[in-house]
MILUM-651224 format. One line per field, with one value per residue (C-alpha): z negated, y, x; residue in one letter; chain; residue number from 1. Coordinates in pm, 1 decimal. Layout:
BEGIN
z	c(Z | ...)
y	c(Y | ...)
x	c(X | ...)
code	c(A | ...)
unit	c(A | ...)
pos	c(NUM | ...)
END
This chain:
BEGIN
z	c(265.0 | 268.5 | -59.3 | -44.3 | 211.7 | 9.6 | -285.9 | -14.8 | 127.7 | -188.2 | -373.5 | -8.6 | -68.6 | -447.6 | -376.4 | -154.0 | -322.7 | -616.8 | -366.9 | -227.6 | -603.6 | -700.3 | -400.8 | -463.1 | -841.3 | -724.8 | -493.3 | -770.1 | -1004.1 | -737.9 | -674.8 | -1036.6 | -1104.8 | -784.8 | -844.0 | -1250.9 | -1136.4 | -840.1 | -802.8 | -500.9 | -400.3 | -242.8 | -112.6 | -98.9 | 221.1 | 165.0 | -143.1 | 74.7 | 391.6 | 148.9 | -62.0 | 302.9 | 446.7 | 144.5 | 144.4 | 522.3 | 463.4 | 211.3 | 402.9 | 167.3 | 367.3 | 137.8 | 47.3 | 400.2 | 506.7 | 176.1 | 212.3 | 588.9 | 565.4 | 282.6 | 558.1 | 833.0 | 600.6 | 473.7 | 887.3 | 977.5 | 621.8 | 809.4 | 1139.3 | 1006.4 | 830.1 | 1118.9 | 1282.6 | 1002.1 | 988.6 | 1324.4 | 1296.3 | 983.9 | 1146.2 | 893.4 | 591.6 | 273.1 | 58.3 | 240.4 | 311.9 | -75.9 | -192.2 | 35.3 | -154.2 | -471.7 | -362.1 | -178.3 | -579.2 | -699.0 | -465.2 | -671.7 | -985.9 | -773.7 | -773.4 | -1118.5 | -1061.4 | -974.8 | -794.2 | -500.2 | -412.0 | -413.5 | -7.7 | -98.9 | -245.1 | 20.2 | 271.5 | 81.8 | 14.0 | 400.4 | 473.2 | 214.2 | 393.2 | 619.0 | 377.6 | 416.2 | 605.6 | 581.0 | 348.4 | 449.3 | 757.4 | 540.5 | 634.3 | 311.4 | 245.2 | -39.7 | -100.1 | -49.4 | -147.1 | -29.0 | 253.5 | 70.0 | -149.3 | 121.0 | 286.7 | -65.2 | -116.0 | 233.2 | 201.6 | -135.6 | 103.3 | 325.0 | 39.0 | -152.2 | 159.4 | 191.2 | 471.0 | 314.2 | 472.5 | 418.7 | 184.8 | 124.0 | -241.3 | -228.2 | -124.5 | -506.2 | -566.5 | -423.8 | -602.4 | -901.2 | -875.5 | -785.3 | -1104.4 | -1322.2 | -1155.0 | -1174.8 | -1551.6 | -1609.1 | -1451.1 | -1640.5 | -1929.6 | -1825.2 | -1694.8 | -2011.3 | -2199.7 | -2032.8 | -1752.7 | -1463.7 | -1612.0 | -1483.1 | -1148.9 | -1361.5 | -1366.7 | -1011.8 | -855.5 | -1143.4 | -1064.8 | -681.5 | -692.7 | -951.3 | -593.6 | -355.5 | -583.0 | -637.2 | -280.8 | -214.8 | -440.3 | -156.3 | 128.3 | 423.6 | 683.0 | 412.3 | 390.5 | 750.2 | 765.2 | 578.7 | 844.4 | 1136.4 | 1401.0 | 1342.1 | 1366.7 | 1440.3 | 1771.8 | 2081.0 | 2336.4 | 2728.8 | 2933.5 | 2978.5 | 2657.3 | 2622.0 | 2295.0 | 2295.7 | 2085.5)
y	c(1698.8 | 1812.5 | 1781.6 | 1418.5 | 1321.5 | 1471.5 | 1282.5 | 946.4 | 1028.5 | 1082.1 | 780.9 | 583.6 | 693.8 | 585.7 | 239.2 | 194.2 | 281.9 | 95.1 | -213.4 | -154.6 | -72.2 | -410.6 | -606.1 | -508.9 | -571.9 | -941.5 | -970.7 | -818.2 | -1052.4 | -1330.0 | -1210.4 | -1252.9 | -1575.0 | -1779.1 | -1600.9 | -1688.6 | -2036.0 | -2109.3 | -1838.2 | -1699.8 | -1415.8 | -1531.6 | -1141.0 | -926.5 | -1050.3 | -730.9 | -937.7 | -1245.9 | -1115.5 | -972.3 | -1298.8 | -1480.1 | -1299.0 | -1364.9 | -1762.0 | -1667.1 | -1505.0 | -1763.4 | -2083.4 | -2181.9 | -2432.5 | -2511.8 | -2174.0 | -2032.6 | -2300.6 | -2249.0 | -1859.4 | -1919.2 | -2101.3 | -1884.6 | -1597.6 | -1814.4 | -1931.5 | -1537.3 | -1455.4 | -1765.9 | -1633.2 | -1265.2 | -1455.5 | -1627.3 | -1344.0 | -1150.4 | -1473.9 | -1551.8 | -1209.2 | -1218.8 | -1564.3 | -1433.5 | -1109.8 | -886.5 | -1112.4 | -972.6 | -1157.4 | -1522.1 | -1436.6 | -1361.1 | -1708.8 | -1869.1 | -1677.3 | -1821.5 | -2139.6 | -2133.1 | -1993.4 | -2353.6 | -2598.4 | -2551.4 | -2717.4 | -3039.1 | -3101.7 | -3223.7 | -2971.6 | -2610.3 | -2453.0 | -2730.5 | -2553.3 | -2212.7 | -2210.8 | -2184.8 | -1889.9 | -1709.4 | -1820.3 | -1666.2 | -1341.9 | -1327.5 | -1372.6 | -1125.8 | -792.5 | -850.0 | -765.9 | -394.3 | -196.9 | 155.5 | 375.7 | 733.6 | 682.5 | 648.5 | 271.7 | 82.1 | -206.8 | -438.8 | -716.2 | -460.7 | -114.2 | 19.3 | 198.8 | 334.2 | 507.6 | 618.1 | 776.4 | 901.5 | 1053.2 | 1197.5 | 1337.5 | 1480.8 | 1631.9 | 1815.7 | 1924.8 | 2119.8 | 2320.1 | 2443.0 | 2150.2 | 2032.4 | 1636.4 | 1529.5 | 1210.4 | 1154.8 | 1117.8 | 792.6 | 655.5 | 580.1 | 397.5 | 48.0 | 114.5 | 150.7 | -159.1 | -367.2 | -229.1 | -332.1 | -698.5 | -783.7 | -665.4 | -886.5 | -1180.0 | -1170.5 | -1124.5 | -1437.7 | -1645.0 | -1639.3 | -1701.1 | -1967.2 | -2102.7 | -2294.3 | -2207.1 | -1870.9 | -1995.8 | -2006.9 | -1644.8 | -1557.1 | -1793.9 | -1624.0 | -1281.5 | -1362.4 | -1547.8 | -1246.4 | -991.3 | -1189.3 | -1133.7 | -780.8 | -712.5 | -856.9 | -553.2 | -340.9 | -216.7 | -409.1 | -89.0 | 36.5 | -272.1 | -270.7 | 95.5 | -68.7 | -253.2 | -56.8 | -322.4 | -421.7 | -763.2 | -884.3 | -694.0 | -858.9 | -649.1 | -683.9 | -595.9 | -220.3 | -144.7 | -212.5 | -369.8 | -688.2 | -782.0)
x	c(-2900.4 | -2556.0 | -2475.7 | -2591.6 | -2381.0 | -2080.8 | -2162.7 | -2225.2 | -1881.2 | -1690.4 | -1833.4 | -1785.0 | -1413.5 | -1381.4 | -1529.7 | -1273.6 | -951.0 | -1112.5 | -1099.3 | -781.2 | -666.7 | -766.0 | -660.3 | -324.4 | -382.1 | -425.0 | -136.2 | 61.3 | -18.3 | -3.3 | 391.0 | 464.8 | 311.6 | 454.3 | 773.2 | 814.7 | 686.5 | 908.4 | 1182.5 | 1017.4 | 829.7 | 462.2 | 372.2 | 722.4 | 868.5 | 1115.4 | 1258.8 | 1222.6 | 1389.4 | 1746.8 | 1776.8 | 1763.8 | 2010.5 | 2262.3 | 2205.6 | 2268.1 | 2597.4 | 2684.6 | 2537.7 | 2333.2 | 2137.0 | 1845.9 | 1787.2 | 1791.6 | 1539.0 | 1309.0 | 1304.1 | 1233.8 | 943.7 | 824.3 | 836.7 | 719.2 | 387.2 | 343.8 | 341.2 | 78.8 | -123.9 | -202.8 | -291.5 | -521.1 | -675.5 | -735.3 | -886.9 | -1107.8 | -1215.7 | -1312.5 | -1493.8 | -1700.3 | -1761.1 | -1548.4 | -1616.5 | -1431.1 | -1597.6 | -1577.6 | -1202.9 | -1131.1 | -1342.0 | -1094.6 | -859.7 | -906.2 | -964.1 | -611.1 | -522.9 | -598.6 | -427.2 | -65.1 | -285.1 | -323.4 | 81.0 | 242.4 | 474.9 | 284.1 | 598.4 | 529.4 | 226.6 | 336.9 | 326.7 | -27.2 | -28.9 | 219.3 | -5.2 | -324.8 | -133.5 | -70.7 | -440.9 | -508.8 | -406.2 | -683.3 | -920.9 | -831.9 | -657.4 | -741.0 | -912.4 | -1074.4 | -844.1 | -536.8 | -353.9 | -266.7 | -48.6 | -266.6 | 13.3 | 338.3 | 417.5 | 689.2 | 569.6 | 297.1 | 540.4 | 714.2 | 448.6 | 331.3 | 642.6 | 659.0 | 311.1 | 440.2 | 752.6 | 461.5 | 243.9 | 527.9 | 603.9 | 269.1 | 130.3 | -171.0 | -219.8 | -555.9 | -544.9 | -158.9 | -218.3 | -428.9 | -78.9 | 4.6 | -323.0 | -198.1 | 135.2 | -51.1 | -337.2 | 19.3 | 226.1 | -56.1 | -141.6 | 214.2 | 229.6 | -72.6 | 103.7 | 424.4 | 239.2 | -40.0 | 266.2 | 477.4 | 195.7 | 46.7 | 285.2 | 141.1 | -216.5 | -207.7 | -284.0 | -651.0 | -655.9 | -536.1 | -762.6 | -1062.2 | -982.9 | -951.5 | -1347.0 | -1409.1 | -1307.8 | -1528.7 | -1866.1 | -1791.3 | -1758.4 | -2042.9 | -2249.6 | -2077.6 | -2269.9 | -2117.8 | -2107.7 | -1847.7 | -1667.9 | -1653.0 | -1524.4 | -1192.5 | -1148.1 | -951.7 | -908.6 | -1276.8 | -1190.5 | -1574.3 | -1548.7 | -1394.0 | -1242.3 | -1284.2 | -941.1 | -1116.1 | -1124.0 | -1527.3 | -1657.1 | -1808.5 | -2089.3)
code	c(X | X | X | X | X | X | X | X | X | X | X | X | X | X | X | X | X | X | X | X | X | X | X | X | X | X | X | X | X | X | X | X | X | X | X | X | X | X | X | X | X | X | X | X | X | X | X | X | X | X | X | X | X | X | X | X | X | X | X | X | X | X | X | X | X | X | X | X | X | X | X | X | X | X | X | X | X | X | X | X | X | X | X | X | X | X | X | X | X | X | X | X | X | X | X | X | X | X | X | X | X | X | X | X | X | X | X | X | X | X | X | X | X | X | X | X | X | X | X | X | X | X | X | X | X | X | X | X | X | X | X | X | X | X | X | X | X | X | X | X | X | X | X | X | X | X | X | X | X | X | X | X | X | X | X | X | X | X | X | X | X | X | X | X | X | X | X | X | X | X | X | X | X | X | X | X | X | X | X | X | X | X | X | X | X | X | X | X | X | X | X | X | X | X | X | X | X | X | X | X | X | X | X | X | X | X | X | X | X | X | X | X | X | X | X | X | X | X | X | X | X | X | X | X | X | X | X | X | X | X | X | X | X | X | X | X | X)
unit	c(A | A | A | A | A | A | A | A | A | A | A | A | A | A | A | A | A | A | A | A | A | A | A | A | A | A | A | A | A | A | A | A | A | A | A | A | A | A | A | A | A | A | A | A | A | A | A | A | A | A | A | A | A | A | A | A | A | A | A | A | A | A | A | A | A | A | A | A | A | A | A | A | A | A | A | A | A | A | A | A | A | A | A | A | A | A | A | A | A | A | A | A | A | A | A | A | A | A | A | A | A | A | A | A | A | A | A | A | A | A | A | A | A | A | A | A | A | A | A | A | A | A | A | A | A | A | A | A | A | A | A | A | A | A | A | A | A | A | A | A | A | A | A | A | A | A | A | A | A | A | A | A | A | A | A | A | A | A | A | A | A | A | A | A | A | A | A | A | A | A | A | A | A | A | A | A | A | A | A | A | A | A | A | A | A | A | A | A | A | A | A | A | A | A | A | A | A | A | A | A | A | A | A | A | A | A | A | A | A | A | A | A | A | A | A | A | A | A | A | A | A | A | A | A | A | A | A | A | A | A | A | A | A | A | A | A | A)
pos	c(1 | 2 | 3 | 4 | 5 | 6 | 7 | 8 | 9 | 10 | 11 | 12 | 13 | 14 | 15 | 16 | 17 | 18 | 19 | 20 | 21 | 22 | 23 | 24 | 25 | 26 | 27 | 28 | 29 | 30 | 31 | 32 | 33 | 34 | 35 | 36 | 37 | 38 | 39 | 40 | 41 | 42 | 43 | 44 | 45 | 46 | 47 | 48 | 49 | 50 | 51 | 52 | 53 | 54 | 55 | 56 | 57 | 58 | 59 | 60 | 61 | 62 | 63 | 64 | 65 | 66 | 67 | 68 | 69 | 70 | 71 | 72 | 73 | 74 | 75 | 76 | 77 | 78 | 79 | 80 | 81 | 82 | 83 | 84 | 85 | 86 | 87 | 88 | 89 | 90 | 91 | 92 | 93 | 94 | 95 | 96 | 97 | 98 | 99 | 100 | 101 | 102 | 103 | 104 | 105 | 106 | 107 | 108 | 109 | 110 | 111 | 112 | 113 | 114 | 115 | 116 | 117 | 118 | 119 | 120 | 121 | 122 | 123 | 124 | 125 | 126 | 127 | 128 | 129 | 130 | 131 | 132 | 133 | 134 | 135 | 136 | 137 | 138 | 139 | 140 | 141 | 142 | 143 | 144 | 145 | 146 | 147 | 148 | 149 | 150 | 151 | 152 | 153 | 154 | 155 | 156 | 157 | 158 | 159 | 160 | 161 | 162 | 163 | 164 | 165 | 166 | 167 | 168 | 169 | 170 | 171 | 172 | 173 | 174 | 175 | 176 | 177 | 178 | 179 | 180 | 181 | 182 | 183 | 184 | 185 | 186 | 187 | 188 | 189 | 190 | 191 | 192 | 193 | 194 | 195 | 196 | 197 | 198 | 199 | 200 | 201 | 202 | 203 | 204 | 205 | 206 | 207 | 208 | 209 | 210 | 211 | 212 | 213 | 214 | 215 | 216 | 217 | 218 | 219 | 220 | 221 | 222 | 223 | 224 | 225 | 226 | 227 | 228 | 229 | 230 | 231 | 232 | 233 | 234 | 235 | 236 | 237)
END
């Protein structure tokens, strides 16, 4: 009985950083595409937040209202994650078909880079699909705290303080790495037809997740955004 828990647990665990791996696969490849397409990142609000305060310090009026509302949109796009995830009761895959379908919308301009909010706003919406793994927070659509916390955890483990599951820091730095790779390498292929892909691979995510057991899927979730909460603290049903 024991042993088939462990096995439960462990394969629990790898289905998860497998999701989490390939979440931030799409928001890498997301990043590259809207940013070889329109000059602007869609999911690194780090990258975002430094180029604004330069067209701030140089009063560069368009760009300082552009990157703004780039921010702005990313901010609304994780709002309305959590909300949707509450309305669908902790739907990943309903949230990840919206996704995709958010994916397309840039096709419908002549010029793709015009609807690029679109894709900032879906990236936003995306880091509600997970949030922690094995009780380990990770970032799906940005990375650098996870390597910070990687390489912290890395700190701890070399002098002998063994953290339970600081290594699985890497794994969204890695699923990232290798969606924005694919992107470049879609992008300069294709050009504004890589939206295709993203919006494919996104629609590709919500069927998988659906083969998922949906009491795991709802362990990566560690607000447990189908829950409402009285003033006491009580769960609502």
């Amino acid at each position: 009985m024991r042993t088939r828990l462990r096995r439960r647990n462990r394969l629990r665990l790898a289905t998860g950083l497998l999701f989490a791996a390939s979440l931030s696969f799409l928001a890498g490849m997301t990043d590259v595409v809207g940013f070889l397409l329109a000059g602007d990142f869609v999911s690194f609000m780090s990258g975002n937040t430094t180029r604004l305060a330069i067209a701030l310090s140089s009063g560069e009026g368009g760009a300082i209202l552009r990157l703004g509302l780039v921010i702005a949109t990313f901010v609304v796009g994780n709002a309305f994650g959590v909300l949707f995830m509450r309305w669908t009761r902790g739907s990943q895959p309903g949230l990840l078909a919206l996704v995709g379908l958010l994916a397309l919308v840039p096709l419908l301009f002549g010029e793709p880079s015009h609807g690029v909010p679109a894709l900032v706003f879906a990236m936003g919406a995306l880091n509600a699909a997970l949030e922690e793994v094995d009780g380990q927070a990770l970032g799906v659509t940005y990375v650098s705290g996870a390597l910070s916390r990687f390489g912290r955890g890395l700190g701890r483990f070399l002098l002998g303080h063994h953290t339970k599951g600081w290594w699985t820091q890497i794994v969204p730095w890695t699923g990232m790495l290798s969606g924005a790779l694919t992107g470049a390498l879609v992008t300069q292929r294709s050009g504004g037809a890589a939206i295709l892909v993203v919006a494919g691979v996104a629609l590709g995510l919500a069927l998988a997740s659906l083969v998922v057991p949906q009491s795991w899927r709802r362990i990566w979730l560690a607000k447990r955004p189908f829950r409402r909460e009285t003033h006491g603290g009580a769960p609502l049903r």
